[in-house]
N, C-alpha and C positions, 0 to 999 in steps of 0.2 A: 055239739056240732052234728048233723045230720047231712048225712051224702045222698048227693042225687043220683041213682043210674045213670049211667050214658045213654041219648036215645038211639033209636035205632040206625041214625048217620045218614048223610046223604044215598040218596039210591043212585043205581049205576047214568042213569038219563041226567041227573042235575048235575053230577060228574063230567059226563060226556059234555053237556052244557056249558061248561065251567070251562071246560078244555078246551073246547072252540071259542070261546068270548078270548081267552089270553092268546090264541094264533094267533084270529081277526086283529087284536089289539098290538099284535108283536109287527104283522104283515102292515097295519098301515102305519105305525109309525114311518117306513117306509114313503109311505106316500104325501105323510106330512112335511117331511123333509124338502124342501128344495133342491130341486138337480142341478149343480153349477156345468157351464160346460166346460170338456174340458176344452186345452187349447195343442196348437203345435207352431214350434219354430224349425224352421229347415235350415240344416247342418250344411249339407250341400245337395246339387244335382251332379250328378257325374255320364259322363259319355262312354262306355268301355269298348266296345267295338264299331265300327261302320261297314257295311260290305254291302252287295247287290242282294242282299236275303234281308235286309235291316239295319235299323241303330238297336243297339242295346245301351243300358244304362242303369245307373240307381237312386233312385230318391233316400237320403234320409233325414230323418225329421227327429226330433224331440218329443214327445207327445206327454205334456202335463196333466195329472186330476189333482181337482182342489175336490174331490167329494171325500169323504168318509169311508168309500167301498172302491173295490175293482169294478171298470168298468173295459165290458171289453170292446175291441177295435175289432169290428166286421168288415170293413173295406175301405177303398181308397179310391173316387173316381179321381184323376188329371186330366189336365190339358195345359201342355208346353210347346212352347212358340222359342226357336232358336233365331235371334238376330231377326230378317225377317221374313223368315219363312212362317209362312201358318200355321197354325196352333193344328198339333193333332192331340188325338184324346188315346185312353183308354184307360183302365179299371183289373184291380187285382183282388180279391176276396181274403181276406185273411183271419187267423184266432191267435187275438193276440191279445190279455188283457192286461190296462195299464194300471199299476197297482194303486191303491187306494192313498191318495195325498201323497204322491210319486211322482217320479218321470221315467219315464221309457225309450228306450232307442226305438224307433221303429227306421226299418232297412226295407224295399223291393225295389224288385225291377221294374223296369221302364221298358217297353219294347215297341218298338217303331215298326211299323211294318214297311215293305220293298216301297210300294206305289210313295208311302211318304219320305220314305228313305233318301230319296233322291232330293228330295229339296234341303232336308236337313243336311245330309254329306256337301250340297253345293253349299249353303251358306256355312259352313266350318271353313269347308275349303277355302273359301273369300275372306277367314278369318274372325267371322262371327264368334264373341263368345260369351255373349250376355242371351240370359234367359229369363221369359217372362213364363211361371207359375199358378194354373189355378188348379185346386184340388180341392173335394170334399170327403170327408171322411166321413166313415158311416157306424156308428155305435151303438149298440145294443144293453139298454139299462131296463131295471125294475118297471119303471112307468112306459117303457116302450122308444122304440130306435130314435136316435137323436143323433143329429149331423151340426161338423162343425166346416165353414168355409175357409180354405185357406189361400190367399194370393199371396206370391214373391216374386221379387227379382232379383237376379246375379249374374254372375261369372261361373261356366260352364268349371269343373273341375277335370285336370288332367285331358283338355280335350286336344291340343297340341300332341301329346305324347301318343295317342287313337290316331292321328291322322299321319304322323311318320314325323314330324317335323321339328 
């Protein structure tokens, strides 16, 4: 039996080489993967206060991934229409990631500002208390931000008990 020497082994460059091909190869399987998105269902909307500064209130929702990873939640634009008063809008920013093949409570506030205040507190007052729902959600994955649409309708929560009655 006759032994070979070892040669002299890879040098430190076909190393280094070596070591970027299995990143490259690690990062895109990443990209091979399809992004499902995820989805949400809303728990309720709720009213909590009314006064001459605002409505306050809170949305929450469920928020589903079917992916494999966390993916996080960066925001929330709305727009909720009380009975029928017109839709106002607004948007809260948040870091909240919903975990990988999970569900998540997602909970914020809602805040109406004065000028719209007044038309939502008059249609309560007249008894209003179906609400129509649209909101997008804004999420931040691997391959770049992805939004999901969401519309509902309902029955305001606890809105009787905000207005004294």
């Amino acid at each position: 039996m006759r032994l070979i020497p070892p040669g002299p082994g890879p040098t430190p460059t076909t190393l280094a080489a070596l070591v970027a091909c299995c990143v490259l190869a690690a990062g895109c399987s990443i990209f091979t993967r399809s992004i499902e998105r995820p989805t949400a269902d809303v728990r309720d909307v709720a009213v909590s206060t009314v006064g001459w500064s605002g409505v306050a209130g809170e949305l929450r929702l469920d928020v589903s991934n079917p992916n494999g990873f966390g993916v996080p939640l960066a925001g929330i634009e709305w727009e909720l229409a009380i009975g029928s008063a017109r839709a106002v809008t607004g948007s809260v920013e948040l870091s909240q990631t919903i975990p990988a093949r999970g569900v998540a409570p997602v909970t914020t506030s809602l805040a109406i500002d004065a000028r719209d205040a007044v038309a939502v507190a008059t249609e309560l007052a007249r008894g209003a208390r179906t609400y129509r729902l649209a909101a997008r959600l804004r999420f931040t994955t691997p391959v770049g931000p992805l939004e999901v649409a969401l519309a509902h309708q309902g029955e305001l929560a606890d809105a009787v008990a905000v207005l004294g009655r």
